[in-house]
C-alpha positions in Angstrom: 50.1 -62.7 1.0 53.5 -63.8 1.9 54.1 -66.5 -0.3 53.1 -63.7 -3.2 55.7 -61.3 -2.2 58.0 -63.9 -2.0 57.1 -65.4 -5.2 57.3 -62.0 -7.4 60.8 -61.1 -5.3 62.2 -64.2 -6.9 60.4 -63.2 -10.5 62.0 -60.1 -10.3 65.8 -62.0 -9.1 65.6 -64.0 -12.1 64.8 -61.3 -14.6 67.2 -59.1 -13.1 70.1 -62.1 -13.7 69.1 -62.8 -16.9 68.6 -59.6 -18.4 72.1 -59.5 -20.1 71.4 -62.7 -21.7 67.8 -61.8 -22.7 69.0 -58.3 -24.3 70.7 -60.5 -27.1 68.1 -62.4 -28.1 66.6 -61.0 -31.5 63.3 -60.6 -30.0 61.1 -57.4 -31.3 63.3 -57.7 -34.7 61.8 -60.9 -36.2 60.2 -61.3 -39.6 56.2 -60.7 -39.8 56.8 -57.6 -37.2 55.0 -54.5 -38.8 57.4 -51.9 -38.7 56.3 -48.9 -40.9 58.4 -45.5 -41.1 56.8 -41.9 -42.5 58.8 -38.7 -43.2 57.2 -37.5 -39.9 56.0 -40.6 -37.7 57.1 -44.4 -37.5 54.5 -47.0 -35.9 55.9 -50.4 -34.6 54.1 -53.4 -33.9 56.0 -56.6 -32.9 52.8 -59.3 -33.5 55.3 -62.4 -34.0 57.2 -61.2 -31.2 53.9 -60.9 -29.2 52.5 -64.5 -30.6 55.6 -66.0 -29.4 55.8 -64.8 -25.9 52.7 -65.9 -25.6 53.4 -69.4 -26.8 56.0 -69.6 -24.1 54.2 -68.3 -21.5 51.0 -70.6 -22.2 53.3 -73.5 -22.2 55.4 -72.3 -18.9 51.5 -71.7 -17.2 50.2 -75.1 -18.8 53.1 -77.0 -17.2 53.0 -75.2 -13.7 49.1 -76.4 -13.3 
């Protein structure tokens, strides 16, 4: 139970420091996100966004095994 504690503590250290840098990056504004606006709604779906997070994160988890 420790080591978990410990382990997201540090998760949430590194987000927390590289938030500025993450903020820049053009993520949720690629091409292939649907992005549809009405006169009186808008509905936002960022698939290649998602896809690609998910890439990273499979790899990250594939290489941590």
């Amino acid at each position: 139970m420790q080591k978990a504690l410990i382990l997201i503590g540090i998760l949430i250290l590194l987000l927390g420091l590289f938030w500025p840098v993450a903020k820049e990056l053009p993520l949720g504004k690629l091409p292939g996100d649907i992005n549809v606006k009405g006169e009186r709604y808008s509905f936002y779906f960022p698939i290649v966004t998602c896809l690609i997070i998910s890439f990273i994160l499979t790899l990250i988890f594939k290489f941590f095994k």
